[in-house]
N, C-alpha and C positions, 0 to 999 in steps of 0.2 A: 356355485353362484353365491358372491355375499348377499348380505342382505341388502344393502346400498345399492346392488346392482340390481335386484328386484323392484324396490320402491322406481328406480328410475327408468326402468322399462316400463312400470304400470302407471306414474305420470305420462308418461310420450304416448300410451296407449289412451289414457282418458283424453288426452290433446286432439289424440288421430278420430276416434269416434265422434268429437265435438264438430269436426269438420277443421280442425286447425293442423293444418296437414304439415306447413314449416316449423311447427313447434313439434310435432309427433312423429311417430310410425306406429303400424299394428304391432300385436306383442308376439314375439314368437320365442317362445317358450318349448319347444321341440326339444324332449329327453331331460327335458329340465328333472333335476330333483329337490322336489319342493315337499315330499313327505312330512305331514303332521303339524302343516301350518297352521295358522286361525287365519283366513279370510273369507269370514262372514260380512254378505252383501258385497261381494266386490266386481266389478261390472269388467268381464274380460270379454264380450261378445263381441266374434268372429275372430277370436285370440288363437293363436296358432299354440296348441298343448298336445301334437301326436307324441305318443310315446312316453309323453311325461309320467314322473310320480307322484299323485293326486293322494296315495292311499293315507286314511285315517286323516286328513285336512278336515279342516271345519269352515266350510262354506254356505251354511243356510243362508237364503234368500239370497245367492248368487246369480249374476244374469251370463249364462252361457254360451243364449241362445246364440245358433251359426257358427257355435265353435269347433276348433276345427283337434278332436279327442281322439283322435284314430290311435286304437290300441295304447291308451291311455291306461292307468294302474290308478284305479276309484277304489279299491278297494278298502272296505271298513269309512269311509268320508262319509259325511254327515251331508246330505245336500237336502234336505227340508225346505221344502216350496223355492227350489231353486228353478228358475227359469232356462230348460237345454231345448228350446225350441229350435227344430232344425239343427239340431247338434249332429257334429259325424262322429259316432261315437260307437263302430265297426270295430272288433274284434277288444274292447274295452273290457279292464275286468271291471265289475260292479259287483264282486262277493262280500255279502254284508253291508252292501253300500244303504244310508236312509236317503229315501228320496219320496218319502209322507210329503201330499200336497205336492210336489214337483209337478214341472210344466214339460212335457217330452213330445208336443204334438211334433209329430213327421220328422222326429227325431229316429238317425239311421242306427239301429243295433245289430245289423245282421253281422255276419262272420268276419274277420278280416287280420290279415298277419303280416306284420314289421318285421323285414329283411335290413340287418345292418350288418357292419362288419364283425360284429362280435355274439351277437345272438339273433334268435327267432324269435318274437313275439306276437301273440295275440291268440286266433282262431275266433271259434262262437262267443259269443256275450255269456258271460257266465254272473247271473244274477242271483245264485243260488241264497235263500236266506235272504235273500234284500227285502226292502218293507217299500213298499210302494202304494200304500193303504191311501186313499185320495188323489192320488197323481194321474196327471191328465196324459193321456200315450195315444190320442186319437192320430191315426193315419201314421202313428211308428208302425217299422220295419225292424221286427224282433225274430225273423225265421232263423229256427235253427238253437236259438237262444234255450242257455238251461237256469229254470226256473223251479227246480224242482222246491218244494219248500216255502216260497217265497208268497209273502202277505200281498196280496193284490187287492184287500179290499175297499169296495164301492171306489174303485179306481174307473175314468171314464177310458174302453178300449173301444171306442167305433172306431170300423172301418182298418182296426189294426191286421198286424201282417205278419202271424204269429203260423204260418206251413211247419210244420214239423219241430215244434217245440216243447221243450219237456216239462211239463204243468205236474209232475208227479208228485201229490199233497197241496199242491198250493191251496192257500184260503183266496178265492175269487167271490168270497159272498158280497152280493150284491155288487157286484162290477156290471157295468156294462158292456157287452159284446156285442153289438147289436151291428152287423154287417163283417162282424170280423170275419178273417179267412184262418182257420186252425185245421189247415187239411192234412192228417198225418199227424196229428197232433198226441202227447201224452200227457193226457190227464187223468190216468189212473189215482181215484181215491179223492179228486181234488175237491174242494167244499163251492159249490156253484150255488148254492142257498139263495133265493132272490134273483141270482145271474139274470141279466136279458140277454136272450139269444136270438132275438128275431133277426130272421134272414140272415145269421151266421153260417160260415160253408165250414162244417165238420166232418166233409167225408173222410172217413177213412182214421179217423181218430178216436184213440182208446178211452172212454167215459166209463173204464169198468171200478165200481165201486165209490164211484162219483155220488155227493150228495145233490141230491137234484131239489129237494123239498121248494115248493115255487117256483120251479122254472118251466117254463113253457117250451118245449121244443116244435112243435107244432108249424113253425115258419122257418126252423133249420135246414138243414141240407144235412140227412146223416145220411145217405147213400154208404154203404161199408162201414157204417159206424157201430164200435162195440160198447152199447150202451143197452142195460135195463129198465125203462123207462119207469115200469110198473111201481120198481122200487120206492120213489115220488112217495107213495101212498102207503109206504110201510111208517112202523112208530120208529118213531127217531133213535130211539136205543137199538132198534135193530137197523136201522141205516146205519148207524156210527160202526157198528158192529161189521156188518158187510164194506164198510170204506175201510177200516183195519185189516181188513183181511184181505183184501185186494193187494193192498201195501207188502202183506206181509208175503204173499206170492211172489209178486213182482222182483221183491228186495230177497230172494230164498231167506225169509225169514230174519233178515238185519232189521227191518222197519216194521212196524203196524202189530198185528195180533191176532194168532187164528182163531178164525167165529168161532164161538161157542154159542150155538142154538138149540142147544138139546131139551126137549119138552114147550119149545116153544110151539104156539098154534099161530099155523100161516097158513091157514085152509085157505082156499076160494081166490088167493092172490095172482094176479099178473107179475111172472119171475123172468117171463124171458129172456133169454141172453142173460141170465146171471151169471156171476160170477164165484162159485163157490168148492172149488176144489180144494181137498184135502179138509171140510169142516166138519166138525162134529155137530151132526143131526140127529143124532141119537133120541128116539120117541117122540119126534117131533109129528106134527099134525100139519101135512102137506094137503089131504085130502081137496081134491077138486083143482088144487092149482095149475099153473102153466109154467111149467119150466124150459118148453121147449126151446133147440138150441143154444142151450146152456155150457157150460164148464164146469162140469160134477167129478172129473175124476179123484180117484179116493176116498169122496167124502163118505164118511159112517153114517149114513144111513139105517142101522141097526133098530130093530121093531118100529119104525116109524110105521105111522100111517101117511100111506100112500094112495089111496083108493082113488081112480077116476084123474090121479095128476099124469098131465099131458108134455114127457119126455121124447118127443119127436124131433131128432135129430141132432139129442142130446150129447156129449161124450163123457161115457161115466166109466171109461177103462178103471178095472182096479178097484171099484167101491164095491163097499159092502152096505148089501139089503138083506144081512142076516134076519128072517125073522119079521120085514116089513109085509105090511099087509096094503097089496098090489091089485086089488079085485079092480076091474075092468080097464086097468093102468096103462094109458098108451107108448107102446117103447119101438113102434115105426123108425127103422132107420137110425135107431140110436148106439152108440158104441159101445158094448158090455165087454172088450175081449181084455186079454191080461195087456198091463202096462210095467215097464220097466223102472224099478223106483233110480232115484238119481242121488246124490250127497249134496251136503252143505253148499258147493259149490256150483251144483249143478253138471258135475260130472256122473257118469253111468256109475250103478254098484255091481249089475250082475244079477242083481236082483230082481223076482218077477212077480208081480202081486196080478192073482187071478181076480175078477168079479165076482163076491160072491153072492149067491142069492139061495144057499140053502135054505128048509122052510119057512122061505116065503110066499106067502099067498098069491098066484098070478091066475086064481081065477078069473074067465073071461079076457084076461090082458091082451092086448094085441103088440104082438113081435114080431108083426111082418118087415121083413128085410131088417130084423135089427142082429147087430153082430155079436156071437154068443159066443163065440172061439175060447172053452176052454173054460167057461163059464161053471161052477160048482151050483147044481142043480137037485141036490141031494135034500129028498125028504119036502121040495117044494109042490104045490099044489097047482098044477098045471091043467085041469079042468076047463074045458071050453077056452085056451087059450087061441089064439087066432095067428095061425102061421103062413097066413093066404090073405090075397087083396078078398076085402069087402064085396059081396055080394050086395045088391041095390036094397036089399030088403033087408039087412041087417046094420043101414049107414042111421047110426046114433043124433042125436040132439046136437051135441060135439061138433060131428065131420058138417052136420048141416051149416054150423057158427062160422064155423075155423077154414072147411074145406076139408077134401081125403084129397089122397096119393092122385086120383084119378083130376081131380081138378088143378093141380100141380104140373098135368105132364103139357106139354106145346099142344097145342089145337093145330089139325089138321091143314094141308092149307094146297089148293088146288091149282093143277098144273096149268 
């Protein structure tokens, strides 16, 4: 397409939008390659651009809105406070794209892929890296969409329509969520700082190692959601710490950084459902906390103090508590047996790393129903450990808080 042919479709096109319908037509632009143009502010809305090449074009303050983008190539374009309201903009790349201030209300980004005679294009919206810092997406349709990376913040997302998308690191601070649907959702690590979630539905969606500092979940829906809430309330260098490290799992170590927590004092904290496998704990001061139903496997636990922390129904295959001091330590139902280490890739080695808990203090501990297969038990202190359900007159301060084994099970129910 010359360039003479372009000015003259986007004059017929300003005709047809004016209502001057014998001087115009709409513009259809379909597979056009228009790669790396400058048109800033240029009004093509409800302009026919499926399949086109948009990518690295300089469009700020363009009005899109209604246009018709399917499996379009934005990728690296500049569209700052451009206007894609009700844009169809299904299976579109958008990798690198700016879209700071853009307007994308009920704009559609879910999956979608161009069959021609010579290629395949599209699938999910791949927004990876895009900067979307201020831009309005209230009632977009983004399932599916990968986001991993990508600046979202104080971006407005009510009512968006983000089922199973990949939020992995994203900055969402201070974004608004407030009705969104992120059911299946991956936000491992992502920065929620300020986020509003009220009445957002996050069942079933990964929030491990998520920063949460001011966020209320309180009016969420986390029904299956893997999330630490407690964390909230830890010091920001060890949230940052615990969001790296989630990364670094997720990515077998390509992203993020493994915790290093060793000598730090986390007495008395709500941990549950943490996320901390493979971190070095080394001396650290757990005493009193709640770790229960956590992801501890491998972590170095080596002489920490443990005393009185509540690992029920934790899975800590493979870790070491050489040396931790375990006095009345609750490990009900939690996983101690050997775990099989994996490579780089996450392929099998062959290799098999026991639990260890040579001596370690588990005076008093309680290990009822918890899995010890294989467990190195050497020179530990097993004194009054508790390998049987609680008798009524020995139910602690704790099980009164928390609840025991016996108020867990289904309540009878007559015939």
């Amino acid at each position: 397409m010359t360039p003479e042919e372009l000015v003259d479709i986007l004059k017929k096109h300003h005709h047809f939008m004016a209502g001057r319908f014998n001087l115009g037509q709409r513009a259809t632009l379909k597979n056009a390659r228009l790669r790396g143009l400058k048109l800033p502010k240029i009004v093509l809305q409800g302009a026919i651009l499926a399949g086109a090449d948009l990518s690295h074009c300089i469009l700020t303050e363009a009005d899109l809105s209604f246009a018709d983008l399917f499996c379009a190539d934005l990728s690296f374009a500049d569209l700052r406070g451009a206007n894609l309201t009700r844009a169809d903009l299904r299976g579109a790349v958008l990798h690198g794209v700016k879209l700071q201030g853009a307007n994308l209300s009920e704009a559609d980004l879910r999956a979608g892929t161009m069959i021609d005679a010579n290629e395949t294009r599209g699938d999910v919206v791949d927004l990876t890296g895009a900067n979307l810092d201020d831009a309005i997406l209230k009632d977009a349709k983004l399932k599916k969409a990968r986001m991993a990376g990508t600046s979202i913040k104080n971006a407005n997302l009510t009512r968006v329509g983000m089922d199973e998308v990949d939020l992995t690191g994203a900055d969402l601070t201070g974004a608004n969520l407030s009705s969104a649907q992120l059911k299946n959702a991956n936000m491992t690590g992502a920065d929620l700082t300020n986020a509003n979630l009220d009445q957002a539905r996050v069942q079933g969606a990964n929030l491990r190692g998520a920063l949460l500092a001011g966020v209320d979940l309180t009016l969420a829906n986390l029904t299956d959601t893997k999330v630490s809430i407690g964390t909230a309330r830890l010091a920001v260098d060890v949230q940052r710490a615990l969001r790296e490290h989630a990364l670094w799992i997720d990515s077998n170590g390509g992203e993020g950084a493994r915790a290093d927590l060793s000598g730090h004092n986390l007495s008395r904290e709500d941990l549950r459902n943490v996320y901390l496998s493979g971190a070095n704990m080394k001396d650290c001061d757990l005493s009193g906390s709640d770790l229960s139903d956590s992801m501890l496997e491998l972590v170095d636990f080596a002489n920490a103090n443990l005393e009185g922390v509540n690992f029920r129904r934790s899975v800590m295959r493979g870790a070491s508590l050489k040396g931790a001091k375990m006095k009345a330590c609750i490990l009900t139902y939690a996983d101690l047996s050997p775990i099989e280490l994996t490579g780089p890739s996450g392929e099998k080695s062959g290799q098999i790393r026991k639990t260890d808990l040579s001596g370690a203090d588990l005076e008093r501990a309680d290990l009822f129903r918890a899995l010890l297969q294989d467990a190195n038990l050497e020179g530990a202190n097993l004194v009054g450990t508790i390998l049987e359900p609680k008798k009524k007159d020995q139910i602690t301060e704790y099980d009164k808080a928390f609840g025991t084994e016996e108020d867990a099970k289904p309540a009878d129910t007559e015939e």
